[in-house]
N, C-alpha and C positions, 0 to 999 in steps of 0.2 A: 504494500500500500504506500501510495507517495502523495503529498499535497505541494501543494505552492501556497503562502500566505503570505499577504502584504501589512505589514504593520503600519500605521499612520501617526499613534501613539507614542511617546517616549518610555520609558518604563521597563517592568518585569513584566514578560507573560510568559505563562505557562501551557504548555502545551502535552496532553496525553492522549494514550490510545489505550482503548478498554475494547474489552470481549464480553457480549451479550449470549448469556445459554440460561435461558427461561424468566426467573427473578431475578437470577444473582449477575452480578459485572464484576468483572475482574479485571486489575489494571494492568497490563500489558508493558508499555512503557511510558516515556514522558519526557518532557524536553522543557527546561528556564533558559528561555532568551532576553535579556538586556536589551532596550535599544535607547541609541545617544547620538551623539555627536562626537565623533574624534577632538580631543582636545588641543586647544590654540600650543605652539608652542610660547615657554613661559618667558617673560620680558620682566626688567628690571630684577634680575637674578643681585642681590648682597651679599655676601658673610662676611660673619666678623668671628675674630677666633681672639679672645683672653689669655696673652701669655702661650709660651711654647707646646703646655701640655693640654692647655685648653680645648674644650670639643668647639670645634665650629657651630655656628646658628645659623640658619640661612633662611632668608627669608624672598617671594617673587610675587609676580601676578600672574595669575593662572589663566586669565582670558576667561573665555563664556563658558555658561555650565553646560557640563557633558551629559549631565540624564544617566551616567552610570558610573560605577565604582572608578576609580582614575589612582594612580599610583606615582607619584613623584618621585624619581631618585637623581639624586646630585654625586657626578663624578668627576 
């Protein structure tokens, strides 16, 4: 079984597939799709580090919001 679905939505949906045999449904499988927007790259990137063993702080702007989970890492 195959579908196509067009999301319009940002968000979580969830998506499953059940088996009908008389009363009961059984759930089959199932699928969490995220959708968003690829996020801006970050602009006005700072750190500042306290002395030689100090940990850095870093702070940017992230641009527009993504609609889903986003992970920042600075190297």
């Amino acid at each position: 079984v195959s579908t196509e679905v067009r999301l319009r939505t940002y968000g979580k949906h969830t998506f499953t597939c059940k088996t009908v045999c008389g009363h009961k449904k059984k759930l089959i499988c199932g699928i969490d799709i995220e959708c968003g927007d690829p996020p801006d790259e970050p602009r006005n990137v700072s750190c500042v580090q306290h002395g030689t063993d100090g940990h850095p702080t870093c702070t940017w702007d992230k641009g527009r919001l993504t609609y889903i989970h986003t992970t920042y890492v600075v190297q």
